[in-house]
N, CA, C and O atoms as a MOPAC input file, in Angstrom:
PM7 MOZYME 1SCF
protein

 N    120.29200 1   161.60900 1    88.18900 1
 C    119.99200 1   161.41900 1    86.79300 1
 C    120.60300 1   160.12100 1    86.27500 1
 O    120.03400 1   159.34200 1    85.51100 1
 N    122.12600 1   159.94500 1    86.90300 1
 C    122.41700 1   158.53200 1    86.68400 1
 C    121.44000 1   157.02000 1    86.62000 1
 O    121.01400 1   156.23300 1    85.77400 1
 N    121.42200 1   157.22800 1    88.14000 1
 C    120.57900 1   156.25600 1    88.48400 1
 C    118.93500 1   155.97700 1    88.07900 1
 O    118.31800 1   154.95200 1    88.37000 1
 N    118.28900 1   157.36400 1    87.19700 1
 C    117.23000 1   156.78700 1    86.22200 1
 C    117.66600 1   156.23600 1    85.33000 1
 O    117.01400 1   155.26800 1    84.93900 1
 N    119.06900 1   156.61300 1    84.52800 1
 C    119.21500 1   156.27100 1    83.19400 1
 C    119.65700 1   154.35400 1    83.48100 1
 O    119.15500 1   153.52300 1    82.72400 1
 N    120.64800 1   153.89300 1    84.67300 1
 C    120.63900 1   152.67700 1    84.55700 1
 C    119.69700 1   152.16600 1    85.03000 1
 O    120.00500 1   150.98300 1    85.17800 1
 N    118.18300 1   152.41400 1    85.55100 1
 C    117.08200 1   151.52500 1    85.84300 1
 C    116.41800 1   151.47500 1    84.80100 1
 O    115.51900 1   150.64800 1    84.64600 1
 N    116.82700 1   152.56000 1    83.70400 1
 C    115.58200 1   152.55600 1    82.42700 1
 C    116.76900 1   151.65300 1    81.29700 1
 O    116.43000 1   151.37100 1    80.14800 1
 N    117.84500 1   151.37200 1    81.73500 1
 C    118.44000 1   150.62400 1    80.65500 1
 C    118.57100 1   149.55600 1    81.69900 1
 O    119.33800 1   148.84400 1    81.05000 1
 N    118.42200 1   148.97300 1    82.70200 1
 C    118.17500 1   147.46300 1    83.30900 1
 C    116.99800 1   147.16400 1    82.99200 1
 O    116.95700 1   146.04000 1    82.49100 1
 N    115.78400 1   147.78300 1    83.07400 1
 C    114.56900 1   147.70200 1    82.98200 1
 C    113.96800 1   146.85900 1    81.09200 1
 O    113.33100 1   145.87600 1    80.71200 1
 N    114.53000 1   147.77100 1    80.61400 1
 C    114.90400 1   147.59600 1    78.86900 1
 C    115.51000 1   146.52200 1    78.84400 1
 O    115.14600 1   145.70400 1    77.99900 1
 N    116.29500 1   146.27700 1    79.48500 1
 C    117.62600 1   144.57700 1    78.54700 1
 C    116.49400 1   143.63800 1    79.32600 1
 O    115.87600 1   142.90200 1    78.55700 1
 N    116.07900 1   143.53600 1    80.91000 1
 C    115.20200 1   142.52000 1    81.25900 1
 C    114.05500 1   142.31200 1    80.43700 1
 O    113.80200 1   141.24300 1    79.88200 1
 N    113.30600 1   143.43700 1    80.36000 1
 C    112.02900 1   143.15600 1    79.16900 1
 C    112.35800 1   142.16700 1    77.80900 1
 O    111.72800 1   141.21000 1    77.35700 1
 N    113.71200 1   142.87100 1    77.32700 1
 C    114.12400 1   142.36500 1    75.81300 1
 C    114.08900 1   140.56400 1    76.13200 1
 O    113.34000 1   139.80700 1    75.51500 1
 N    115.20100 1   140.04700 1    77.37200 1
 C    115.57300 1   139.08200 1    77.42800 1
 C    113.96700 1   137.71500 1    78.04300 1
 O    113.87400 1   136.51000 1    77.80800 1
 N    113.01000 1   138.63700 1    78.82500 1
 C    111.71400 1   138.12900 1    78.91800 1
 C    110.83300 1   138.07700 1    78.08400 1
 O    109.83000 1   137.44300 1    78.41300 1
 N    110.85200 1   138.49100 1    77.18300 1
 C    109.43700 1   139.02500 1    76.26400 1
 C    110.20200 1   138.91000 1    75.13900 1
 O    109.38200 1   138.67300 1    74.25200 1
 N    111.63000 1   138.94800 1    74.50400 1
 C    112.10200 1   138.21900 1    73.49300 1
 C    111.90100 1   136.87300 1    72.67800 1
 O    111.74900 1   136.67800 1    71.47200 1
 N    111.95300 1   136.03700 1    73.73600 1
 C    112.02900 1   134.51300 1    73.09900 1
 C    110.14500 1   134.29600 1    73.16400 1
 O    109.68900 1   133.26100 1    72.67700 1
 N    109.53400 1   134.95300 1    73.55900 1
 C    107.88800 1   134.77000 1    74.25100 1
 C    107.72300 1   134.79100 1    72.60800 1
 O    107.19600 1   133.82500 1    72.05600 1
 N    108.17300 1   135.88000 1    71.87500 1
 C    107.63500 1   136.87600 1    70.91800 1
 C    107.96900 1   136.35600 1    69.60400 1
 O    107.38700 1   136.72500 1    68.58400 1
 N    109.47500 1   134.98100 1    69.64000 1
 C    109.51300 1   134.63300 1    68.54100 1
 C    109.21500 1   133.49800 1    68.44700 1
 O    109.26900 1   132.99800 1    67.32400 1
 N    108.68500 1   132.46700 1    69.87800 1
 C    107.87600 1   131.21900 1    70.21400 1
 C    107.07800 1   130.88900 1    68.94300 1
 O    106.29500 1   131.80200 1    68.68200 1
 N    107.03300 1   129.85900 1    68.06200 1
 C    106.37300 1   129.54700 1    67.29100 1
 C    105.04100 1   128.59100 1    68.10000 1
 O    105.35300 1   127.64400 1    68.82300 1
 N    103.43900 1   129.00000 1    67.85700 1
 C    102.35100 1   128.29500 1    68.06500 1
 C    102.49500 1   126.83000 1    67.92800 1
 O    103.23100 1   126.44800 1    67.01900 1
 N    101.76500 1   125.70500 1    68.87300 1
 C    101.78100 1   124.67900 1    68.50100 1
 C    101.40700 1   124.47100 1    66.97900 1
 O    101.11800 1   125.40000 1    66.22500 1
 N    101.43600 1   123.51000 1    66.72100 1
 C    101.10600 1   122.47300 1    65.19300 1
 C     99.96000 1   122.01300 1    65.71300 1
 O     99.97300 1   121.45200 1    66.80900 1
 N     98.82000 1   122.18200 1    65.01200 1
 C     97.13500 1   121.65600 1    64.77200 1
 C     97.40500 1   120.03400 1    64.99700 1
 O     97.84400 1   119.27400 1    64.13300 1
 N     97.01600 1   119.65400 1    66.44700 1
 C     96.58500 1   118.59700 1    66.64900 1
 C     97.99000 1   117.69300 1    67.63800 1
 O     97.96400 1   116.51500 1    67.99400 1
 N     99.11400 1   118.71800 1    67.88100 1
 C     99.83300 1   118.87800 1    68.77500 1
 C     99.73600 1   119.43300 1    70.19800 1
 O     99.71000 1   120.65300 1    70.36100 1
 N     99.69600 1   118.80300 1    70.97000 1
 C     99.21100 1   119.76800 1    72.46400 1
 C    101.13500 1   119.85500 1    72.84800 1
 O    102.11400 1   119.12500 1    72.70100 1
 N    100.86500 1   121.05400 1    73.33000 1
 C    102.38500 1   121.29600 1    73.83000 1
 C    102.38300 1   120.94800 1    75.26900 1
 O    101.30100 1   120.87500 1    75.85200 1
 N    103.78500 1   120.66900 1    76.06000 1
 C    103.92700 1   119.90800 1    77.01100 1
 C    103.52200 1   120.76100 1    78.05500 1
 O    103.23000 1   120.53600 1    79.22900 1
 N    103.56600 1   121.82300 1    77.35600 1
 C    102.85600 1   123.14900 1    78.83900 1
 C    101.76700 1   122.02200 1    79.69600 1
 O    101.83400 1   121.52400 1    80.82000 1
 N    100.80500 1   121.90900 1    78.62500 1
 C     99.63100 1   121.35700 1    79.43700 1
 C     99.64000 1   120.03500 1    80.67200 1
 O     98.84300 1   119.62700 1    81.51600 1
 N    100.61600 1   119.77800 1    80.35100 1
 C    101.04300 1   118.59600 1    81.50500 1
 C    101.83300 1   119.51000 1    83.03500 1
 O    102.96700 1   119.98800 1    83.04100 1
 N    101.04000 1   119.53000 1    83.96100 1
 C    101.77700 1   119.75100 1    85.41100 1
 C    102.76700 1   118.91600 1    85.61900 1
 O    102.53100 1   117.71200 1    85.51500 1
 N    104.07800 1   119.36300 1    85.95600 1
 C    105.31900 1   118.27600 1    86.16600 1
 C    104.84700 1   117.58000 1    87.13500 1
 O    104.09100 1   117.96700 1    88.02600 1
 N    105.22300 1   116.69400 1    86.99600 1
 C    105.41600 1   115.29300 1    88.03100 1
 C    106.64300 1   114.90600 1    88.09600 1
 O    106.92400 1   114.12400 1    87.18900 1
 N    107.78500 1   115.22300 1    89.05600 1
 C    108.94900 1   114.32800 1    88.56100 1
 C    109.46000 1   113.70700 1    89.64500 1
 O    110.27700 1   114.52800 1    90.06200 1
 N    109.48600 1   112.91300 1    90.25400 1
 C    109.80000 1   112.40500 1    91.71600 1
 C    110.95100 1   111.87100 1    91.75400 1
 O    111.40700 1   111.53600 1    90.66000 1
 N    111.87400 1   111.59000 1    93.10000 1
 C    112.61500 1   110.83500 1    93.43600 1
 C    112.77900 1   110.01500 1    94.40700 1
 O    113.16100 1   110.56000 1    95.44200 1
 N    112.62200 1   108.84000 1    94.45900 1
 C    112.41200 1   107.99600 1    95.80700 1
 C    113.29800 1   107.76200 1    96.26500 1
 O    114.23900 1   107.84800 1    95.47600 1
 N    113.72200 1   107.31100 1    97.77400 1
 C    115.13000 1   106.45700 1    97.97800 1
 C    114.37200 1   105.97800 1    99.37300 1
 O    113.39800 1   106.41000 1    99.98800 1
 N    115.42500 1   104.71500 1    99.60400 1
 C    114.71100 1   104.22100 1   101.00000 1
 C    116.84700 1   103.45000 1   101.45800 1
 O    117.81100 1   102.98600 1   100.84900 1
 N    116.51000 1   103.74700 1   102.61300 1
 C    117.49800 1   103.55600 1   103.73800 1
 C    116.77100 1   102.66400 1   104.81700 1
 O    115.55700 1   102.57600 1   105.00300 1
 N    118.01000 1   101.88600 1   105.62600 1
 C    117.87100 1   101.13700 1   106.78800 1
 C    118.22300 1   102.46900 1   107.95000 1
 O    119.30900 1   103.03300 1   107.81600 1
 N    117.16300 1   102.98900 1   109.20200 1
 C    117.89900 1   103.78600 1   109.71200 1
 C    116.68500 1   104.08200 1   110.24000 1
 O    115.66600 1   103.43800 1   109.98800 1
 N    116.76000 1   105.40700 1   111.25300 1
 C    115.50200 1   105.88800 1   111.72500 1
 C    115.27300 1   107.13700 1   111.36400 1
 O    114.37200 1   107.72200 1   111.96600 1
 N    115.84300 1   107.69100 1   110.55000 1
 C    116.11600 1   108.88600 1   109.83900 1
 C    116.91100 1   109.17400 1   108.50300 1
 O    118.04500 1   108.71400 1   108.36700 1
 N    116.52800 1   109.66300 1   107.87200 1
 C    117.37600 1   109.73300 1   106.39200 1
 C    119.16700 1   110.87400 1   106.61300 1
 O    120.18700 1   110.88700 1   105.92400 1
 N    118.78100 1   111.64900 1   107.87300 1
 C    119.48100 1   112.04800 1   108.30500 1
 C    121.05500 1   111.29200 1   108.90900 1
 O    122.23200 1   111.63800 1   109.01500 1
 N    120.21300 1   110.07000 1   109.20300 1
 C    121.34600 1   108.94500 1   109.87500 1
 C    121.80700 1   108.03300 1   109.09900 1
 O    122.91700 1   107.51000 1   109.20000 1
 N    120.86100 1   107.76400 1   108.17300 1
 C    121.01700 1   107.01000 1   106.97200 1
 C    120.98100 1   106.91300 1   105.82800 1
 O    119.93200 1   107.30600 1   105.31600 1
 N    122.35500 1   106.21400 1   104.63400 1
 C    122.90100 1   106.97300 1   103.61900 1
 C    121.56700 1   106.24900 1   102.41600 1
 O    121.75300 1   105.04100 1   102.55900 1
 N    120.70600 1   106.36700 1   101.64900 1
 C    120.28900 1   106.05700 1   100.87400 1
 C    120.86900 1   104.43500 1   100.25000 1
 O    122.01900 1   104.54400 1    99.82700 1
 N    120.47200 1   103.42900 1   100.15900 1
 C    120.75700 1   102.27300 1    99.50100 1
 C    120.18500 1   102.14500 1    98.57600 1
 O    120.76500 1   101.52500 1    97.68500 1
 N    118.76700 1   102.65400 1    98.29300 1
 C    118.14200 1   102.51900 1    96.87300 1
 C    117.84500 1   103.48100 1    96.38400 1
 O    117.83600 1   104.50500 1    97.06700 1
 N    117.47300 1   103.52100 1    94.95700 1
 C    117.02300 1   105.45800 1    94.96600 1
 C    116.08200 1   104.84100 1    93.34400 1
 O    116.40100 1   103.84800 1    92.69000 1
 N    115.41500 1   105.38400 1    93.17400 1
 C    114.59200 1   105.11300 1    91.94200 1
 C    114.00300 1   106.70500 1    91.74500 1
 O    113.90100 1   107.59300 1    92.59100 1
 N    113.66500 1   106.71200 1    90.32200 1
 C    112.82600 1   108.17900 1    89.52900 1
 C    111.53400 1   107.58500 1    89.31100 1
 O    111.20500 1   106.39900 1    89.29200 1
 N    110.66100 1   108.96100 1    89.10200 1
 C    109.17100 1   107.94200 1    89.11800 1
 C    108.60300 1   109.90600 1    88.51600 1
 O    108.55400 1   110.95100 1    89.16500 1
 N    108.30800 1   109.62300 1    87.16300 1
 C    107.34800 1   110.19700 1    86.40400 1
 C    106.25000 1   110.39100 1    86.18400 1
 O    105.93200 1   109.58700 1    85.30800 1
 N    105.21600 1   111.14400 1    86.51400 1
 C    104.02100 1   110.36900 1    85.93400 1
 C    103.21500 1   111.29700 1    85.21400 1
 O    102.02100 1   111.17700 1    85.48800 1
 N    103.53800 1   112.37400 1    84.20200 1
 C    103.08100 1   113.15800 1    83.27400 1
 C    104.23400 1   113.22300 1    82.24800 1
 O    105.41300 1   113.22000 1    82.60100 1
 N    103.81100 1   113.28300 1    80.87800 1
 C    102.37200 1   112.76100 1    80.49900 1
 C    101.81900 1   111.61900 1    80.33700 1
 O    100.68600 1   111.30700 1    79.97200 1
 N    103.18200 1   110.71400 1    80.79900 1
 C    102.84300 1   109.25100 1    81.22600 1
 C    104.37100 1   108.29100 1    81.71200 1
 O    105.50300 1   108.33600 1    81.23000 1
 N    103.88600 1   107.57400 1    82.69800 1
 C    104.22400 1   107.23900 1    83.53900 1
 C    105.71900 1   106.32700 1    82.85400 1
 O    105.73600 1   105.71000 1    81.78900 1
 N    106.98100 1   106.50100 1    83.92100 1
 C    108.01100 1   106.34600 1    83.14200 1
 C    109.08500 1   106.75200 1    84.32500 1
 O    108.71100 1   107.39400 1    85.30600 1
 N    110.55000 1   106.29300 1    84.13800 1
 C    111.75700 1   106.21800 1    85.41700 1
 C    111.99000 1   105.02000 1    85.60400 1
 O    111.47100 1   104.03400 1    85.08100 1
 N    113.01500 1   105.12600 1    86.58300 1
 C    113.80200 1   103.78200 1    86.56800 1
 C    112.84700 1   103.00900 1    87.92800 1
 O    113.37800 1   101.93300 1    88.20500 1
 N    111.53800 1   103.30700 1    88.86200 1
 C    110.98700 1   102.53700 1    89.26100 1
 C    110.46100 1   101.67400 1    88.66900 1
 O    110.08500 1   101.83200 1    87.50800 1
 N    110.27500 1   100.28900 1    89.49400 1
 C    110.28400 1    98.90500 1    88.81400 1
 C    108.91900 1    99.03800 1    87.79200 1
 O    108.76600 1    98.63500 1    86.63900 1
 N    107.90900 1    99.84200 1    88.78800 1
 C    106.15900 1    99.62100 1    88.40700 1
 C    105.95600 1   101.11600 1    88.01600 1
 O    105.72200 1   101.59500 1    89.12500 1
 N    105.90500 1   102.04400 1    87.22800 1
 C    105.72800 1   103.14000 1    87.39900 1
 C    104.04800 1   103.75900 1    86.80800 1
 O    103.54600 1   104.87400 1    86.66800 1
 N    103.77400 1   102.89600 1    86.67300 1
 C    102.35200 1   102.98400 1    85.82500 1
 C    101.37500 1   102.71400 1    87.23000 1
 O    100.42600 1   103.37500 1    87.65200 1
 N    101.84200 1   101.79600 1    87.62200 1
 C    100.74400 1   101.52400 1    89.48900 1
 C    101.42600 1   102.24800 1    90.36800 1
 O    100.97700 1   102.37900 1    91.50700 1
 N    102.48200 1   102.76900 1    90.03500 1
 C    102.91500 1   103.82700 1    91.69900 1
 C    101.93700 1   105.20300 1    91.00400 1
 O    101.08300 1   105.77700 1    91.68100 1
 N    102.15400 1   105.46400 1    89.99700 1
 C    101.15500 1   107.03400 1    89.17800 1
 C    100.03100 1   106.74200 1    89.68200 1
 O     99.65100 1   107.56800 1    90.51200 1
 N     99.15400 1   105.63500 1    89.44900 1
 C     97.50900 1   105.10400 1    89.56200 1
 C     97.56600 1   105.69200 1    90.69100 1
 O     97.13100 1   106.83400 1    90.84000 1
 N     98.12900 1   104.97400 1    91.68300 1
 C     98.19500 1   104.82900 1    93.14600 1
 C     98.23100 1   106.40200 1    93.44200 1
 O     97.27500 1   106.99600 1    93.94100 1
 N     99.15900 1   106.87200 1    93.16500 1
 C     99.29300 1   108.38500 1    93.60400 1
 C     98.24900 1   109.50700 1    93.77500 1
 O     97.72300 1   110.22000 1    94.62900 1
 N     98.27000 1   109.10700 1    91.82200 1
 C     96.86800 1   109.81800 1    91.60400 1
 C     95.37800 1   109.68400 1    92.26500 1
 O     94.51800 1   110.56500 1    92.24200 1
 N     95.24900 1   108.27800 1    92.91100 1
 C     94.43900 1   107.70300 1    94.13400 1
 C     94.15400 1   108.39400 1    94.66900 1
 O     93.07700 1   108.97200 1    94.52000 1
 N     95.36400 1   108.75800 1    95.91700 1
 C     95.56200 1   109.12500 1    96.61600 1
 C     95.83800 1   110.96300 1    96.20400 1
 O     96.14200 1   111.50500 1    97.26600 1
 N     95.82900 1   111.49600 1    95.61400 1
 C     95.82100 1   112.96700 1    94.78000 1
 C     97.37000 1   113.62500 1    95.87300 1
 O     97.49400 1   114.61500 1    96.59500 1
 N     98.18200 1   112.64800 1    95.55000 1
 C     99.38100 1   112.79200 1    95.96200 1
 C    100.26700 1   112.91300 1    97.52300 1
 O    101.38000 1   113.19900 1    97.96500 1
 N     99.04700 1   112.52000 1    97.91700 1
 C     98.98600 1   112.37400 1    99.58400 1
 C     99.83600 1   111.01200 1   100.04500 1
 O     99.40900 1   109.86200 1   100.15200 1
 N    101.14000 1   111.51000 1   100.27500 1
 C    101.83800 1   109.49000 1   100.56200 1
 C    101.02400 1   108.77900 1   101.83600 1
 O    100.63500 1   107.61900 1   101.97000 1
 N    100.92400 1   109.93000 1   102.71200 1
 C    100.35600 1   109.06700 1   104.23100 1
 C     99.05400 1   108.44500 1   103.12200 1
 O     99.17700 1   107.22000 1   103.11100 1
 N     98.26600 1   108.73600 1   102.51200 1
 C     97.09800 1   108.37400 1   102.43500 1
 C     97.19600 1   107.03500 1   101.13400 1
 O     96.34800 1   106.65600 1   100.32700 1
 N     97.99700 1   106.77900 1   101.27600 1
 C     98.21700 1   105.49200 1   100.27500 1
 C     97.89900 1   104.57700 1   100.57900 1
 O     98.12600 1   104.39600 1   101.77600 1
 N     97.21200 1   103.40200 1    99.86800 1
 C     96.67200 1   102.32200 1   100.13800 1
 C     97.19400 1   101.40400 1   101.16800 1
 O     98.31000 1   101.12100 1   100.73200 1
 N     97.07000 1   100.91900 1   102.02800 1
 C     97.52700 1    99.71500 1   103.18000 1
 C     97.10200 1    98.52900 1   102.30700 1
 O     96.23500 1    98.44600 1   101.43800 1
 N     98.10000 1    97.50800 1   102.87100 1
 C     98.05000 1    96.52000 1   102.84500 1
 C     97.19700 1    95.56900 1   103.90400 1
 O     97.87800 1    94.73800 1   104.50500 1
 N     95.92800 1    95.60300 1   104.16400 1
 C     95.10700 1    95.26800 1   105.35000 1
 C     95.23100 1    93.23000 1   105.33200 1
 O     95.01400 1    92.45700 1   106.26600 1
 N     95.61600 1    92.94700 1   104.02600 1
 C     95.46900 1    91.49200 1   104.20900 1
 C     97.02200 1    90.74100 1   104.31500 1
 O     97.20100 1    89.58600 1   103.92800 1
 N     97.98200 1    91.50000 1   104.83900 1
 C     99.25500 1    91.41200 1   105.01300 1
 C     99.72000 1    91.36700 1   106.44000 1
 O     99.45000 1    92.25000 1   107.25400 1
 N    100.75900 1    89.80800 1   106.82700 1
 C    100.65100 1    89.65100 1   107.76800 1
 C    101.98500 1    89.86500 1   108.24900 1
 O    102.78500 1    89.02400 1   107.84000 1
 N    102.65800 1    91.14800 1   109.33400 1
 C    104.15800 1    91.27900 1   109.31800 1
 C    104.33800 1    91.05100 1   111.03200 1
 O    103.51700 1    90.91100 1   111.93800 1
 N    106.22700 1    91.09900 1   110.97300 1
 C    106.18500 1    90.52600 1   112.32700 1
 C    106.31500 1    91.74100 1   112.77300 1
 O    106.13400 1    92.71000 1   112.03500 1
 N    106.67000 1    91.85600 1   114.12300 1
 C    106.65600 1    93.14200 1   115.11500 1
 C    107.75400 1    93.74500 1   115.37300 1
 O    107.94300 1    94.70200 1   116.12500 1
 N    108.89900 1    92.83700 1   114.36500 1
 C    110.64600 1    93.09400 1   114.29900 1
 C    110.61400 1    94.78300 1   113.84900 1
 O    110.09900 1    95.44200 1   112.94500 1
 N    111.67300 1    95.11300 1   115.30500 1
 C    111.93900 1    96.16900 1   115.23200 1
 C    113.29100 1    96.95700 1   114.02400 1
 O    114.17000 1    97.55900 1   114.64100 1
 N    113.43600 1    96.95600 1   112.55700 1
 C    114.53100 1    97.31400 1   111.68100 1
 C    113.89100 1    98.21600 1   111.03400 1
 O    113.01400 1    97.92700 1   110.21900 1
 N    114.20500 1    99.29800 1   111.28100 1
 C    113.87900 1   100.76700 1   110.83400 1
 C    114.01300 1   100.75200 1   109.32700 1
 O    114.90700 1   100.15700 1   108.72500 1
 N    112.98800 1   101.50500 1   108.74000 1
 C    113.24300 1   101.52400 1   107.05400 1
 C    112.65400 1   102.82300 1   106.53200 1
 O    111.48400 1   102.80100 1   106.14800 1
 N    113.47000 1   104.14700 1   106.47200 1
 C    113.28500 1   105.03300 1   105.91100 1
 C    113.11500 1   105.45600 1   104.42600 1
 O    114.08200 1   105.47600 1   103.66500 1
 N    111.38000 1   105.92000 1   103.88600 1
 C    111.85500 1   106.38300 1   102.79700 1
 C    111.67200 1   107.69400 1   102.51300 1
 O    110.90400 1   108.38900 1   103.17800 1
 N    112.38500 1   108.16500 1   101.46300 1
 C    111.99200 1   110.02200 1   100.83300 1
 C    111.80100 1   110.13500 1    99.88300 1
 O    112.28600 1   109.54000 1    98.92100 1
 N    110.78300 1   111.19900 1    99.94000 1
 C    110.11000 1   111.71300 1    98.26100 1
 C    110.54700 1   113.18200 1    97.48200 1
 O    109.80100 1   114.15100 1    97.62100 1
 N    111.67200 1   113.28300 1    96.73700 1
 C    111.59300 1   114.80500 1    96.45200 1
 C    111.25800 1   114.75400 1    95.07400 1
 O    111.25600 1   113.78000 1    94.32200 1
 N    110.99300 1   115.86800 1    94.86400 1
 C    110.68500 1   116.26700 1    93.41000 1
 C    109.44400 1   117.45100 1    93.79600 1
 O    109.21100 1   118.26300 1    94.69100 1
 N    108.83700 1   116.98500 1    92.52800 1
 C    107.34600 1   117.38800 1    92.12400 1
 C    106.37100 1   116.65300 1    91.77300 1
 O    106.40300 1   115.71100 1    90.98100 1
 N    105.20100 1   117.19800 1    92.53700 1
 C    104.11500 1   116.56300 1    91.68700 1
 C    102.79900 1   117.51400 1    91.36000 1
 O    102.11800 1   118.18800 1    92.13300 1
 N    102.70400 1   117.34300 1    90.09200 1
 C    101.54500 1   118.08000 1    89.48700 1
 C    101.53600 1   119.58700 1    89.24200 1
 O    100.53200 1   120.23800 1    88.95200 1
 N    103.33900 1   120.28200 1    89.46100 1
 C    103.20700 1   121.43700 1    89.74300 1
 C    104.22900 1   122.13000 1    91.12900 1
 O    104.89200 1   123.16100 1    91.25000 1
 N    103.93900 1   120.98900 1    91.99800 1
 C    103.73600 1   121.63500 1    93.16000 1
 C    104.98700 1   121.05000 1    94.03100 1
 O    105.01200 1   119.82000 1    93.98200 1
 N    106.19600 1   121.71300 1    94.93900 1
 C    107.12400 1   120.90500 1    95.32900 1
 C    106.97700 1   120.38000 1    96.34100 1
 O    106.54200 1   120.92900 1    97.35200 1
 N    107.53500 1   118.48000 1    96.17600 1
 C    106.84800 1   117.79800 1    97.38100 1
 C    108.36300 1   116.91800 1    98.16100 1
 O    109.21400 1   116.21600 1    97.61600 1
 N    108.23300 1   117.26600 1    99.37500 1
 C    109.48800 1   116.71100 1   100.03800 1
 C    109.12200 1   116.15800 1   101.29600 1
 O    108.90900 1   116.79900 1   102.32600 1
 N    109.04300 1   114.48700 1   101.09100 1
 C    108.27800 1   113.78800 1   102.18400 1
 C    109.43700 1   112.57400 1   102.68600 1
 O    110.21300 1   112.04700 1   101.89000 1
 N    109.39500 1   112.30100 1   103.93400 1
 C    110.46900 1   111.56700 1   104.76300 1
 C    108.95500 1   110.84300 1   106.17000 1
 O    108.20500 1   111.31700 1   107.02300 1
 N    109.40900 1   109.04400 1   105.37200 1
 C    108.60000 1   108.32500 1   106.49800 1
 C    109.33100 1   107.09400 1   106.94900 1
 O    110.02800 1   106.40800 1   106.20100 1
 N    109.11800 1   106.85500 1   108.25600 1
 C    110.06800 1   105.50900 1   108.89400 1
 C    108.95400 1   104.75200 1   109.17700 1
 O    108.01100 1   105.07100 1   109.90200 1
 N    109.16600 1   103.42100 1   108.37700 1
 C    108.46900 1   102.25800 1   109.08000 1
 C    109.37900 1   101.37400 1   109.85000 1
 O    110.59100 1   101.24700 1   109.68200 1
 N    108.42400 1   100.63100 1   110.94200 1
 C    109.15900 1    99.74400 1   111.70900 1
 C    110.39900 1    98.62200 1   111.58300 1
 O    111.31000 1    98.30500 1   112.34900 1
 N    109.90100 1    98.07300 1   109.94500 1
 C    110.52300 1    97.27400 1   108.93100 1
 C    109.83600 1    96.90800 1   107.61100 1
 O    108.67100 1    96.84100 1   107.21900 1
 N    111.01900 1    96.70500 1   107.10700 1
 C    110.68200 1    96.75100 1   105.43300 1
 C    109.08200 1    95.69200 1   105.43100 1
 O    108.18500 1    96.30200 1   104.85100 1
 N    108.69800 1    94.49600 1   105.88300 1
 C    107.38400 1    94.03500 1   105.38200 1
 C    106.40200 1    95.50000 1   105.46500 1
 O    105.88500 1    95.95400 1   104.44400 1
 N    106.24600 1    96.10100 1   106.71300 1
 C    105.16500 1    97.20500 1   107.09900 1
 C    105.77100 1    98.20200 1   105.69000 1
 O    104.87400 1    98.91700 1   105.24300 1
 N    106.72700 1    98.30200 1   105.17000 1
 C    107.09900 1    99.64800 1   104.33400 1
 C    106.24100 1    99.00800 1   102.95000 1
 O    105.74600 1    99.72100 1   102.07700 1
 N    106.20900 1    97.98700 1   102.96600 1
 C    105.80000 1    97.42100 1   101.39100 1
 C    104.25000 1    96.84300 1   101.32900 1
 O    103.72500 1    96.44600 1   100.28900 1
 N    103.72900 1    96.86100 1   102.38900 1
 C    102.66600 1    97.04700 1   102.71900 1
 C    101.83100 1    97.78500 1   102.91100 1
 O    100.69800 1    97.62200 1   102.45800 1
 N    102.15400 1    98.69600 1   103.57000 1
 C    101.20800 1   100.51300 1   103.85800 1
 C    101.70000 1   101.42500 1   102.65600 1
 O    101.02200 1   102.38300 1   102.28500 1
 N    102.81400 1   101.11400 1   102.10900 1
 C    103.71100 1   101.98900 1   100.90100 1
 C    103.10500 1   101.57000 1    99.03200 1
 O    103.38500 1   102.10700 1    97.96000 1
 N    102.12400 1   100.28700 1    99.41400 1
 C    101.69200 1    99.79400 1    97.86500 1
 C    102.97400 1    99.65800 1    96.96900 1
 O    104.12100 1    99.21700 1    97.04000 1
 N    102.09500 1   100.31400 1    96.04500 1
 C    103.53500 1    99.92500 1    94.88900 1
 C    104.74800 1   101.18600 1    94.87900 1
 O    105.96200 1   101.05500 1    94.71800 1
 N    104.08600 1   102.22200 1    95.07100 1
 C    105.10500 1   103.46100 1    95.25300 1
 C    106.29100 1   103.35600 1    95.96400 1
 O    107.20900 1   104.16200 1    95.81900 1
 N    106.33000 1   102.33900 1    96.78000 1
 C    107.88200 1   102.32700 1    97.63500 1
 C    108.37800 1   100.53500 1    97.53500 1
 O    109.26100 1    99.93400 1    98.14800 1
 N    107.69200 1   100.20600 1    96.81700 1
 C    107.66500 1    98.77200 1    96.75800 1
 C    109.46000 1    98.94700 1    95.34400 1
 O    109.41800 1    98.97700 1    94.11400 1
 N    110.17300 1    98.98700 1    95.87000 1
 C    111.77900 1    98.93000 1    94.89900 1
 C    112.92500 1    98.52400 1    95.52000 1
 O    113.98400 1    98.48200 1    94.89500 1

């Protein structure tokens, strides 16, 4: 008998504390869209010398926003969003640099992506050969 009475009074305080603040939420303002409607986007870049982010400590690190508009401490954040959105958030599938001419020097250049985008959590880790190939196949999104 105990143990109904504290599931029907856990049950009760969770409802109150979920369905409380829902219930005294005031409606947007006519001609206000609330930020609900924006899917987060909130990224974090960093790029390292190394062949792994594992081996190597981050040297740069930039934020990169891009709902409900584009914004962070990356240099370009308005053409890394374009770009993204391009690409519908796919990093491998980001624009190359096809008219870019690099040498064959072997200096490892790791970068990583955490955050979110659009919703959805995205945690991406890529090594190029050296920084020209990273700023080249990477467009503007890793270009910092």
């Amino acid at each position: 008998m105990r143990t109904t009475a504290r599931w029907a009074a856990t049950i009760g305080l969770t409802a109150t504390a979920v369905c409380g603040p829902l219930a005294s939420a005031a409606p947007a303002a006519p001609g206000n869209a609330p930020a609900s409607l924006y899917a987060p986007s909130a990224l974090v870049l960093t790029v390292a010398h190394g062949e792994s982010s594992a081996l190597a400590a981050p040297e740069r690190a930039v934020t990169l926003s891009c709902a409900p508009t584009p914004s962070g401490t990356h240099p370009a954040p308005a053409e890394a969003c374009a770009e993204l959105r391009a690409a519908q958030g796919n990093f491998d599938a980001l624009a190359s640099g096809d008219n870019v001419l690099c040498t064959r020097e072997y200096n490892p250049v790791v970068v990583t992506v955490n955050g979110v985008w659009r919703g959805q959590r995205v945690s991406y880790e890529r090594t190029y050969s050296n920084e020209c190939i990273k700023n080249a196949l990477g467009a503007s999104v890793f270009a910092f």
